[in-house]
FIKOLZA-1660 file (N, C-alpha, C; in steps of 0.1 Angstrom, whole numbers, plus 5000, padded with zeros to 4 digits):
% residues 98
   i   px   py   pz ch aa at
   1 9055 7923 2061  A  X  N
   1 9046 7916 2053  A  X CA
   1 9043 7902 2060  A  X  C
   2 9028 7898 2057  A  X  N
   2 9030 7885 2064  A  X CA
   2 9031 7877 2053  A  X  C
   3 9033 7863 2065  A  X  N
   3 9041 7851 2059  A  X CA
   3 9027 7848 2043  A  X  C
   4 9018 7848 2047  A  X  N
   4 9007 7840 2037  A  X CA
   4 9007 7852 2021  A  X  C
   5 9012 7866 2024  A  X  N
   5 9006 7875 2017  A  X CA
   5 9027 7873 2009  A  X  C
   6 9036 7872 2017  A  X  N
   6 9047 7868 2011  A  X CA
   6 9048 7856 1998  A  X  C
   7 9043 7845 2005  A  X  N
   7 9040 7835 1995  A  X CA
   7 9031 7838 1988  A  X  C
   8 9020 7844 1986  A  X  N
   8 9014 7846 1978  A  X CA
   8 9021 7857 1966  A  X  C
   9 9031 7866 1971  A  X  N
   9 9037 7876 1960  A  X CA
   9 9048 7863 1952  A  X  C
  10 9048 7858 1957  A  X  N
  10 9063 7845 1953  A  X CA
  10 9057 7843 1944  A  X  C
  11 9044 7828 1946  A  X  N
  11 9038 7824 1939  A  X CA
  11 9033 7830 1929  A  X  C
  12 9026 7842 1925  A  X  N
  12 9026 7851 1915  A  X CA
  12 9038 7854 1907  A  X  C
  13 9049 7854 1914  A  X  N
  13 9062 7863 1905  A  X CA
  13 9067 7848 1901  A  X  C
  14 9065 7836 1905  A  X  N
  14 9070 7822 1901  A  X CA
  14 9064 7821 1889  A  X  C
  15 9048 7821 1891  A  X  N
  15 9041 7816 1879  A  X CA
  15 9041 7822 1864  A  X  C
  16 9042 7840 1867  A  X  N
  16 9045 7849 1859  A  X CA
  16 9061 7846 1848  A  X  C
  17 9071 7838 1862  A  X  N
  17 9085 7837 1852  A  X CA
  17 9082 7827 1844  A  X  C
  18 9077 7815 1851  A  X  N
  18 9080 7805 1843  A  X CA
  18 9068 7803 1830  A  X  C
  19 9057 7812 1832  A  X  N
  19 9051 7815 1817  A  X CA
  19 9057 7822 1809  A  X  C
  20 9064 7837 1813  A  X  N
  20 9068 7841 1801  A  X CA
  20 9084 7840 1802  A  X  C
  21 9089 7833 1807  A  X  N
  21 9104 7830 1807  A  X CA
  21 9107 7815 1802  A  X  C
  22 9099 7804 1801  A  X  N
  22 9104 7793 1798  A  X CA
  22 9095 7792 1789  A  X  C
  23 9084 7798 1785  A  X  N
  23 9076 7793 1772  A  X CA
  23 9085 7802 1762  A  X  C
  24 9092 7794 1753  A  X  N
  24 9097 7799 1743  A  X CA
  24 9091 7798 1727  A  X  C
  25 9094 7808 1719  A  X  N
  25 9087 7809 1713  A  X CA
  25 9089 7797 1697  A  X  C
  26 9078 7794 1689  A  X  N
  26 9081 7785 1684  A  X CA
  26 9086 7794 1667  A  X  C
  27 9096 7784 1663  A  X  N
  27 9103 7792 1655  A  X CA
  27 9100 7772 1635  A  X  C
  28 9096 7779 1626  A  X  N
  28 9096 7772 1618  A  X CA
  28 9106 7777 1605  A  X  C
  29 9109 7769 1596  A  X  N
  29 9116 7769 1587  A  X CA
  29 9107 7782 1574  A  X  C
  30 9112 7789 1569  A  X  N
  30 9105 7793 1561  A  X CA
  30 9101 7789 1549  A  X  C
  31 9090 7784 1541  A  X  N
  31 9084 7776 1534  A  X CA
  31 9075 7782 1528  A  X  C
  32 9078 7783 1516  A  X  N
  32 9070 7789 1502  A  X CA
  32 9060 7779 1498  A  X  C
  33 9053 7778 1501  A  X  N
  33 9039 7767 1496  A  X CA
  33 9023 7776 1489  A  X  C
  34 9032 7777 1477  A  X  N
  34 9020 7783 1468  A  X CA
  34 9008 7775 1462  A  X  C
  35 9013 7764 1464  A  X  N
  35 9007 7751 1454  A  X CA
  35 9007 7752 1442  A  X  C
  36 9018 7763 1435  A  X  N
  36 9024 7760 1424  A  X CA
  36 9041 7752 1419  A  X  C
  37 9041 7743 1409  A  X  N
  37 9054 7736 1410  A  X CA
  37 9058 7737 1399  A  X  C
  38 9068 7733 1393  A  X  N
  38 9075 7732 1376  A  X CA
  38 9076 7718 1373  A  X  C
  39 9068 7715 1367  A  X  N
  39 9073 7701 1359  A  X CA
  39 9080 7701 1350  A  X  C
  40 9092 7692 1350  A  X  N
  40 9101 7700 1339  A  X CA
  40 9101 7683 1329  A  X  C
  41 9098 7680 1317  A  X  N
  41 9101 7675 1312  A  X CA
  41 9110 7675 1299  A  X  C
  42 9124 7668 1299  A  X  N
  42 9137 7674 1295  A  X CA
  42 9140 7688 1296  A  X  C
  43 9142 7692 1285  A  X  N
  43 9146 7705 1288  A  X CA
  43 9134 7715 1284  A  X  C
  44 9121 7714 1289  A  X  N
  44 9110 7723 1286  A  X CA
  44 9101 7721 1301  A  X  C
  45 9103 7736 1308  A  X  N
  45 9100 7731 1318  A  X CA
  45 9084 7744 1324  A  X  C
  46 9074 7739 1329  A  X  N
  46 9063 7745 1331  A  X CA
  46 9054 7743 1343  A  X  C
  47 9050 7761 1347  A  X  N
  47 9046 7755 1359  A  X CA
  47 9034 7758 1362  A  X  C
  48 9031 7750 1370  A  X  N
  48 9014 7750 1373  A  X CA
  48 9011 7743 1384  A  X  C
  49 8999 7743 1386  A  X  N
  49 8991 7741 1405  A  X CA
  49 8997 7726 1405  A  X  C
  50 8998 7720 1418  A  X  N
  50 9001 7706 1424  A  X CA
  50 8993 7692 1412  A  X  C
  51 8977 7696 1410  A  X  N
  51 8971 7686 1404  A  X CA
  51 8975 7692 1394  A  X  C
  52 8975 7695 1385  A  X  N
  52 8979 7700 1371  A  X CA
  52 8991 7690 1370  A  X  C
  53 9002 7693 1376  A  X  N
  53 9018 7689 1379  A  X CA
  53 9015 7674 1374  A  X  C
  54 9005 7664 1386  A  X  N
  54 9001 7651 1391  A  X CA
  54 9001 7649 1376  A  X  C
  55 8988 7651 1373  A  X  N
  55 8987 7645 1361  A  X CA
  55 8993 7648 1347  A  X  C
  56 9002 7660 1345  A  X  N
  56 9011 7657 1331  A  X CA
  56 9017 7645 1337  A  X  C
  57 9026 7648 1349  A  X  N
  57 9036 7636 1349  A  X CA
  57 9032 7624 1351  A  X  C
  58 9018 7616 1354  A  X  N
  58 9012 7604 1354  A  X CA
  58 9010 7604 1339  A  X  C
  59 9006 7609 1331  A  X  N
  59 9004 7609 1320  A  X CA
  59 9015 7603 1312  A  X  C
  60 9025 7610 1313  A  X  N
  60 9039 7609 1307  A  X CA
  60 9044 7594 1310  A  X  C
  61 9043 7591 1324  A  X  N
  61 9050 7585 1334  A  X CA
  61 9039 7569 1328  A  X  C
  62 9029 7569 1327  A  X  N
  62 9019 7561 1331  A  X CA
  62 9019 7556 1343  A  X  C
  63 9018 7568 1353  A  X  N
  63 9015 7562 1365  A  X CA
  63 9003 7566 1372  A  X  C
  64 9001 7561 1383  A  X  N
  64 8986 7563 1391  A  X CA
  64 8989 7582 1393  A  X  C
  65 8976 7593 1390  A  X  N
  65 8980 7608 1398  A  X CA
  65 8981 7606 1411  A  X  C
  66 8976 7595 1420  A  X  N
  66 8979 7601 1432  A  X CA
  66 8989 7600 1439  A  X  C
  67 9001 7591 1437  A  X  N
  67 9008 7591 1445  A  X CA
  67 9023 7607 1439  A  X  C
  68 9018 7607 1427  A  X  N
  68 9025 7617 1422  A  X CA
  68 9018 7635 1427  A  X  C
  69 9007 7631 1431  A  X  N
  69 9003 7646 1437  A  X CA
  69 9007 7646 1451  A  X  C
  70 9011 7633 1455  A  X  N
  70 9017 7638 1467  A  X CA
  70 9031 7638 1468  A  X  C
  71 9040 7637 1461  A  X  N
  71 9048 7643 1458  A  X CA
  71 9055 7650 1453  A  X  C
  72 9040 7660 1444  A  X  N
  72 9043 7673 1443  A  X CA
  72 9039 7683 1454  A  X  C
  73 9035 7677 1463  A  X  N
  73 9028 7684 1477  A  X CA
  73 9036 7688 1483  A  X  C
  74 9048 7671 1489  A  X  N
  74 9057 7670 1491  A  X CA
  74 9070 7681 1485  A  X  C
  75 9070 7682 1475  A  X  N
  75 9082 7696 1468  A  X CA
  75 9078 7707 1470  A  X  C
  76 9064 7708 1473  A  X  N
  76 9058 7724 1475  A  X CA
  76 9064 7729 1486  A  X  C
  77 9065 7722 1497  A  X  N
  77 9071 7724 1510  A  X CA
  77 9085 7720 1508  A  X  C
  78 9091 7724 1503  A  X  N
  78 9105 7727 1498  A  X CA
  78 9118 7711 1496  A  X  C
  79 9107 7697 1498  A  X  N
  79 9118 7688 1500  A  X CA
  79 9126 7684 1484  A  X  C
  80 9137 7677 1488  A  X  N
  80 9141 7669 1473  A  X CA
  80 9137 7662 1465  A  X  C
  81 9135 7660 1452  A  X  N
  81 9125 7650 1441  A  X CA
  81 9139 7647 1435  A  X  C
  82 9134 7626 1434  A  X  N
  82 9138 7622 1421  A  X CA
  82 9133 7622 1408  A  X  C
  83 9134 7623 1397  A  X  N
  83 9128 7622 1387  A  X CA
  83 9114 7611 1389  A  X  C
  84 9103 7611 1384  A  X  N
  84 9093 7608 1384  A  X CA
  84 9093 7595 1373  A  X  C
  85 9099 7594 1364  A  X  N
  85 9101 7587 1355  A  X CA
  85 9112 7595 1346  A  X  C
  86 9116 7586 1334  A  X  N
  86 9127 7586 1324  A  X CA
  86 9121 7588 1315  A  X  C
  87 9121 7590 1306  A  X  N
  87 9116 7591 1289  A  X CA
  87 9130 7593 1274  A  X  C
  88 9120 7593 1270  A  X  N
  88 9129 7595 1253  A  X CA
  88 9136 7608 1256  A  X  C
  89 9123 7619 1258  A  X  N
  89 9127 7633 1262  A  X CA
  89 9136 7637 1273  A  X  C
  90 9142 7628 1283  A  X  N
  90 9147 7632 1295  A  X CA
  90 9140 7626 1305  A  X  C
  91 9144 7633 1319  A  X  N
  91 9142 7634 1332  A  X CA
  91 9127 7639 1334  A  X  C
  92 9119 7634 1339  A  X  N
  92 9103 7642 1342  A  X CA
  92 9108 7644 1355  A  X  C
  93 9107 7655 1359  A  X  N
  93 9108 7656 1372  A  X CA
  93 9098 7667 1378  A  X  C
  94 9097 7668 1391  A  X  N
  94 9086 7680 1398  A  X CA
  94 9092 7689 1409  A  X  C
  95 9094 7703 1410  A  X  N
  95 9108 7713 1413  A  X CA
  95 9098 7721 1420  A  X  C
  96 9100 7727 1429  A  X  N
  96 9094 7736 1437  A  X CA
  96 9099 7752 1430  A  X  C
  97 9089 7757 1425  A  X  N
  97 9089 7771 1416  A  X CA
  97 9098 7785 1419  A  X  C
  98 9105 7785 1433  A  X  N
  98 9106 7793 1442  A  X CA
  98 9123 7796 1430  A  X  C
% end
């Protein structure tokens, strides 16, 4: 074999490894995001789409919907919630449905 057609098989069998030998594959958490959530106020708890969620609990809460729809966004993708507010009734809080 000559020298040019040698490096040339190299260079091919180099490029070949290090595409499918070092591209590894991308691996994610698995994540239920239905854009449905449970608002549970005390012990009566109900569930429904992300904006639905926003505004019982701004309601309840008297607070602004949007920073509470992003934190039921936030629970859809499976993270932790603190209670949203306190009430007579309990804990208002927003729970990922799963």
């Amino acid at each position: 074999m000559t020298s040019t057609l040698k490096r040339s098989a190299f260079c091919l069998v180099a490029s070949t490894a290090l595409v499918t030998g070092v591209a590894g594959t991308a691996s994610a958490q698995p994540v239920d995001q239905d854009g449905l959530v449970n608002v549970n106020v005390g012990d009566v708890t109900v569930t429904v789409p992300i904006g639905i969620a926003a505004q019982i609990a701004a309601n309840v809460c008297g607070v602004k919907v949007g920073p509470v729809a992003v934190l039921g966004t936030a629970v859809d993708r499976g993270g932790e919630v603190d209670p949203v507010c306190t009430t007579d009734q309990g804990d208002i809080t927003i729970t990922q449905n799963v």
